[in-house]
C-alpha positions as CSV (number, residue, x, y, z in Angstrom):
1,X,12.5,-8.4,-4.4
2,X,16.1,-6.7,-4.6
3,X,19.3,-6.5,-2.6
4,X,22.1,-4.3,-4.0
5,X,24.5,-6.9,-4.0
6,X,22.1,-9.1,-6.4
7,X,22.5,-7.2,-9.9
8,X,23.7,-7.4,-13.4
9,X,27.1,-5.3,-13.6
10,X,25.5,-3.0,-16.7
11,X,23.5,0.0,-17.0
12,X,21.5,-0.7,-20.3
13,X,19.1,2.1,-21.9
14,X,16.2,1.0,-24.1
15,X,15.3,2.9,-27.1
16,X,11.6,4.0,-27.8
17,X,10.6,1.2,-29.6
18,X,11.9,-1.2,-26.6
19,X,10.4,0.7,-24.3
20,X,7.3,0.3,-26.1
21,X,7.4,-3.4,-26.5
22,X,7.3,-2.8,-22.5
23,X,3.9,-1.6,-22.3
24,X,2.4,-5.1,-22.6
25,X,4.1,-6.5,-19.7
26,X,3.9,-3.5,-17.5
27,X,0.0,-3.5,-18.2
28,X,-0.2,-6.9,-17.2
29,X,1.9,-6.6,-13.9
30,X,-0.9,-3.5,-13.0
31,X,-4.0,-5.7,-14.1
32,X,-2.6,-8.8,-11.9
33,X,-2.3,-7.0,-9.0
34,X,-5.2,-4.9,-9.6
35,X,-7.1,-8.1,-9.9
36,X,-5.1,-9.7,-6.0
37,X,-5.8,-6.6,-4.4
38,X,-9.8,-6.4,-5.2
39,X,-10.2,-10.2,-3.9
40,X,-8.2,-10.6,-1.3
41,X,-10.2,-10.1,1.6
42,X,-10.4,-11.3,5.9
43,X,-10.5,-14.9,5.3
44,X,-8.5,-15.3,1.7
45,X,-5.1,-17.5,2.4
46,X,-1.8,-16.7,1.2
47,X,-1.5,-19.8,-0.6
48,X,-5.1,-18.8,-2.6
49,X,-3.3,-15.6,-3.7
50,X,-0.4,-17.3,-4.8
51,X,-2.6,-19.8,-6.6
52,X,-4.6,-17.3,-8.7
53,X,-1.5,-15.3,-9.4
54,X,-0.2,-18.4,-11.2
55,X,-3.3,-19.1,-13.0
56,X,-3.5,-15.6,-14.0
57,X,0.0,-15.9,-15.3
58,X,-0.5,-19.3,-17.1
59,X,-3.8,-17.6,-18.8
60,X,-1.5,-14.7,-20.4
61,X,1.4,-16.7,-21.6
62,X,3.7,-14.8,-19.3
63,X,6.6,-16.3,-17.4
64,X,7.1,-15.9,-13.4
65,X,10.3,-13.9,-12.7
66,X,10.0,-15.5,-8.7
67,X,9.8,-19.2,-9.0
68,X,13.2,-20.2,-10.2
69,X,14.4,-16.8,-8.2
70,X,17.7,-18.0,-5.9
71,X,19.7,-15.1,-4.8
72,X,22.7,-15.6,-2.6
73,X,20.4,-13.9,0.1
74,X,17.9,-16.9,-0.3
75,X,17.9,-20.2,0.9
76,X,16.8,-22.1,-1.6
77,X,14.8,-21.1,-4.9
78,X,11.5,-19.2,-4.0
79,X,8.9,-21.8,-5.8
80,X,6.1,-19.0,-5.4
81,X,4.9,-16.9,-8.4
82,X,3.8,-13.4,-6.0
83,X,5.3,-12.1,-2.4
84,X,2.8,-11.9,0.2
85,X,4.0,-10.0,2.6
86,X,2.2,-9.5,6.2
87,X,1.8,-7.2,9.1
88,X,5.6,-7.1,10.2
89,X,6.8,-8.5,7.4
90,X,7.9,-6.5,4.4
91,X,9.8,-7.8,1.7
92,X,10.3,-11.5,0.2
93,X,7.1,-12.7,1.8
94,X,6.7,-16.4,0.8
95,X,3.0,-17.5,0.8
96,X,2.1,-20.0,3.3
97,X,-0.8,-21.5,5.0
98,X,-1.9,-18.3,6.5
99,X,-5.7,-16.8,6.6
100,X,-5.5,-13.4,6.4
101,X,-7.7,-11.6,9.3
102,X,-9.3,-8.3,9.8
103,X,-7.1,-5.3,9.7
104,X,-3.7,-7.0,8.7
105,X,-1.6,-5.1,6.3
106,X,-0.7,-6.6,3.3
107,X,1.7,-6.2,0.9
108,X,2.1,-8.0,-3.2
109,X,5.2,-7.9,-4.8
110,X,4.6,-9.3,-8.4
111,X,7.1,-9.5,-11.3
112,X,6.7,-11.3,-14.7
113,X,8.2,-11.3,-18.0
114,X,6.2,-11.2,-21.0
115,X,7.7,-11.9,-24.7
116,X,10.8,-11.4,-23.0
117,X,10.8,-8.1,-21.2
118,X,9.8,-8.0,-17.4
119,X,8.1,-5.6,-15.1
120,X,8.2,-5.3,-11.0
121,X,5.2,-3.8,-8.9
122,X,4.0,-3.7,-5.3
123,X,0.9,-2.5,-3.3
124,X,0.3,-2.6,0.2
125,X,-3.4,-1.9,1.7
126,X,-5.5,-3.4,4.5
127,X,-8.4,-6.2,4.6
128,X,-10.8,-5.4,6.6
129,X,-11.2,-2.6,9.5
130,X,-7.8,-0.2,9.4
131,X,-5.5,0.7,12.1
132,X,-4.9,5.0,11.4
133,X,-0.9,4.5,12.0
134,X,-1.1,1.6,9.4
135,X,-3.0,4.2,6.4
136,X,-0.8,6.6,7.6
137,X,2.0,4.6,6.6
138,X,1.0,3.2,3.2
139,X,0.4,6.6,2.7
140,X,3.8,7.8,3.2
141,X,4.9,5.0,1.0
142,X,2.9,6.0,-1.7
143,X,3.7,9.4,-1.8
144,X,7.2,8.6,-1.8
145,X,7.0,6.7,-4.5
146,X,4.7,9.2,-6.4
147,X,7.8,11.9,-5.5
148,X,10.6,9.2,-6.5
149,X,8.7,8.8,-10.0
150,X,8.8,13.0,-10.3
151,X,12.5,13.2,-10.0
152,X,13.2,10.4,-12.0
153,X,13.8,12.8,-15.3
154,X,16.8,13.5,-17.7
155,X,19.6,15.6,-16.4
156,X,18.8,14.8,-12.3
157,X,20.7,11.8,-11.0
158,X,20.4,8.4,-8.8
159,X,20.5,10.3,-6.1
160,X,17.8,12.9,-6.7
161,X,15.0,9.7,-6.7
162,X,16.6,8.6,-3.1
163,X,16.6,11.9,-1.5
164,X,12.7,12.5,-2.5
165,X,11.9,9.5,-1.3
166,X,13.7,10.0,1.9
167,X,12.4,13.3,2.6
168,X,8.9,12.0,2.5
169,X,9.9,9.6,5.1
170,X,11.8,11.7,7.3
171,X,8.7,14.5,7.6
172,X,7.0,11.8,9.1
173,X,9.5,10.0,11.3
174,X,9.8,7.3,9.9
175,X,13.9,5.9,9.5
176,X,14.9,4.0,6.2
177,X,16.9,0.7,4.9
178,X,19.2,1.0,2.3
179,X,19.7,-3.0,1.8
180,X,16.9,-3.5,-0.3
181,X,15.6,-0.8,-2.9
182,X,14.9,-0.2,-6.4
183,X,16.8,-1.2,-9.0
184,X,17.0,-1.5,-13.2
185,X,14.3,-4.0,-15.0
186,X,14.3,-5.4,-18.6
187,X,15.2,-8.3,-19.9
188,X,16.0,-9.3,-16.5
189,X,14.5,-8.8,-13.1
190,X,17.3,-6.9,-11.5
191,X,19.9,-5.1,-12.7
192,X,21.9,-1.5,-12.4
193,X,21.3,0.9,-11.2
194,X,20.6,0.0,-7.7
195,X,18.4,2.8,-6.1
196,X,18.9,3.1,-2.7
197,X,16.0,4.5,-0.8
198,X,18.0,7.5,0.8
199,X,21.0,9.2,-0.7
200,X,22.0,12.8,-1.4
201,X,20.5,14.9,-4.1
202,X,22.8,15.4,-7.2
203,X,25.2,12.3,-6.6
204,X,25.2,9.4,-8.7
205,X,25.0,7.8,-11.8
206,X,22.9,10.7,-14.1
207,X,19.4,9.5,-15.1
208,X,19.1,9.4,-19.2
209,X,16.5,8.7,-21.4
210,X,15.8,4.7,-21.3
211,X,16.8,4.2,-18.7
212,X,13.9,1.7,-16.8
213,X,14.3,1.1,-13.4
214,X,11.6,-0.2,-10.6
215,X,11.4,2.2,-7.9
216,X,10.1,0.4,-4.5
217,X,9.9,2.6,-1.6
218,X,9.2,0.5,1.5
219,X,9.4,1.9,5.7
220,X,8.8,0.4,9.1
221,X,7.0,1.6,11.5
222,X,9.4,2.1,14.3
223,X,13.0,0.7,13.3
224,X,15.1,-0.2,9.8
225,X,16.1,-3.1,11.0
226,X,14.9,-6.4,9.3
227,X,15.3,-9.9,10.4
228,X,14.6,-13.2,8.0
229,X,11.6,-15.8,8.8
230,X,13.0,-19.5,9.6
231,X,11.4,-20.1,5.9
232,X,15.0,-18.1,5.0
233,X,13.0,-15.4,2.1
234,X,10.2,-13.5,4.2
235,X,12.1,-10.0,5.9
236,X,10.6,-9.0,9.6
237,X,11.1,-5.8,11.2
238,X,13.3,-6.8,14.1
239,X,10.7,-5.3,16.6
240,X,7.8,-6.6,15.4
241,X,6.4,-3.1,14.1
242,X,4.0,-3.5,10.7
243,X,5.6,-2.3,7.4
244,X,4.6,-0.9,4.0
245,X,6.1,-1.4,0.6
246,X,4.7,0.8,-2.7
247,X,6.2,-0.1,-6.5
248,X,6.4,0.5,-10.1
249,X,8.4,0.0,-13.2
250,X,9.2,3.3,-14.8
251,X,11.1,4.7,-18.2
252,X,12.6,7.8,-18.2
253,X,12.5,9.7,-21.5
254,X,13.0,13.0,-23.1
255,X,9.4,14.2,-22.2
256,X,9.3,12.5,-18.3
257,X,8.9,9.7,-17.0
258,X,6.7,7.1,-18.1
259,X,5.0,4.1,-15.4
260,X,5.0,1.1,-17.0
261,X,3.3,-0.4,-14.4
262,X,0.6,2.0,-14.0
263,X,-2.7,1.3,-12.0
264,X,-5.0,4.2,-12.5
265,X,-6.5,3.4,-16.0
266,X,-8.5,0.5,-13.7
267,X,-9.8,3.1,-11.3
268,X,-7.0,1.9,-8.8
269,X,-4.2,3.9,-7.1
């Protein structure tokens, strides 16, 4: 939940002992979403999801980084503790009365902040029987974000992350946003550097160690052109075509980069 124009003015890096402190917060974003993902099936409503999320961050003592969240793009604060984002919508989805049903696309944008330091992650998968074009999709944005994390290393800049996520995009025709991207995290949700999601290789602000960012590849099927929901938060594509969104919270150090938000020690992608 980023625009470039909603950021903290300074690039902070964290030393090894703050990046540390992170783990706990980036473990609970993974576990949380881990958690969403496995129950929400055809027939689960947005506001159920919304409603666990909350009781889930009640039960660990952490703090929603969403509820109070109102950015000049918003129209009023966003009172939800998770984005559930569906079909043709793609970012900023508030939860609403809505059943889910079989084969929509669904995308969780969750971030918290635990003992002060936060952590941002989304996944996007289907309930119920798949469309191919919609796997093939989520797939593109997981593998960008997978090639976004492996350029994300000491002495390769801002613009290094954007072109590798672009290029996976491109090879499979798919055309890209730059209004919303990734962006830093620590003590605050969002702040510099903003991360477009295309960009030229070797421009930009050079990646050091602690630096943490969120990196949140996200593509429509058939245009890059959003449009907002009456409810003034939830982004559409403008022609109605299903979209996919794919996040973690890294640090970059010395010896690569690090995912804070990490699924795959639960058996999850």
């Amino acid at each position: 939940m980023e625009g470039k124009q909603e950021r903290n003015t300074m690039i902070e890096l964290r030393t090894a002992a703050e990046i540390e402190a992170m783990r706990p917060v980036g473990r609970f974003v993974a576990e949380t979403l881990a958690t969403l993902r496995d129950e929400t099936k055809v027939g689960t409503n947005l506001l159920a999801i919304d409603r666990r999320a909350h009781d889930l961050i009640k039960r660990a003592g952490a703090e929603s980084c969403y509820i109070d969240y109102h950015p000049s793009f918003g129209a009023s604060p966003f009172g939800k503790v998770i984005c559930t984002s569906i079909n043709d919508a793609v970012l900023h989805g508030l939860p609403h009365d809505y059943v889910l049903r079989d084969g929509d696309l669904v995308s969780l944008d969750f971030a918290v902040a635990v003992d002060g330091w936060v952590a941002d992650s989304a996944v996007s998968f289907v309930v119920g029987t798949p469309r191919d074009e919609d796997l093939r999709l989520i797939d593109t944005a997981e593998r960008a974000l997978d090639a976004a994390i492996a350029s994300a290393t000491v002495g390769h800049k801002i613009g290094d992350i954007s072109a590798a996520i672009a290029g996976v995009a491109h090879s499979e025709g798919y055309s890209i946003n730059t209004d919303f991207g990734g962006h830093g995290v620590g003590r605050i949700m969002h702040g510099d550097p903003h991360i477009p999601n295309d960009g030229k290789a070797g421009r930009g602000y050079p990646l050091r160690a602690g630096l943490v960012v969120a990196l949140e590849p996200w593509f429509l099927q058939t245009t890059d052109e959003l449009i907002t929901d009456p409810d003034g938060w939830t982004l559409r594509s403008a022609d109605g075509s299903r979209g996919a969104h794919a996040e973690h919270t890294i640090a970059i150090t010395a010896d690569g980069p690090i995912v804070l938000t990490d699924r795959s020690f639960l058996g999850v992608k």
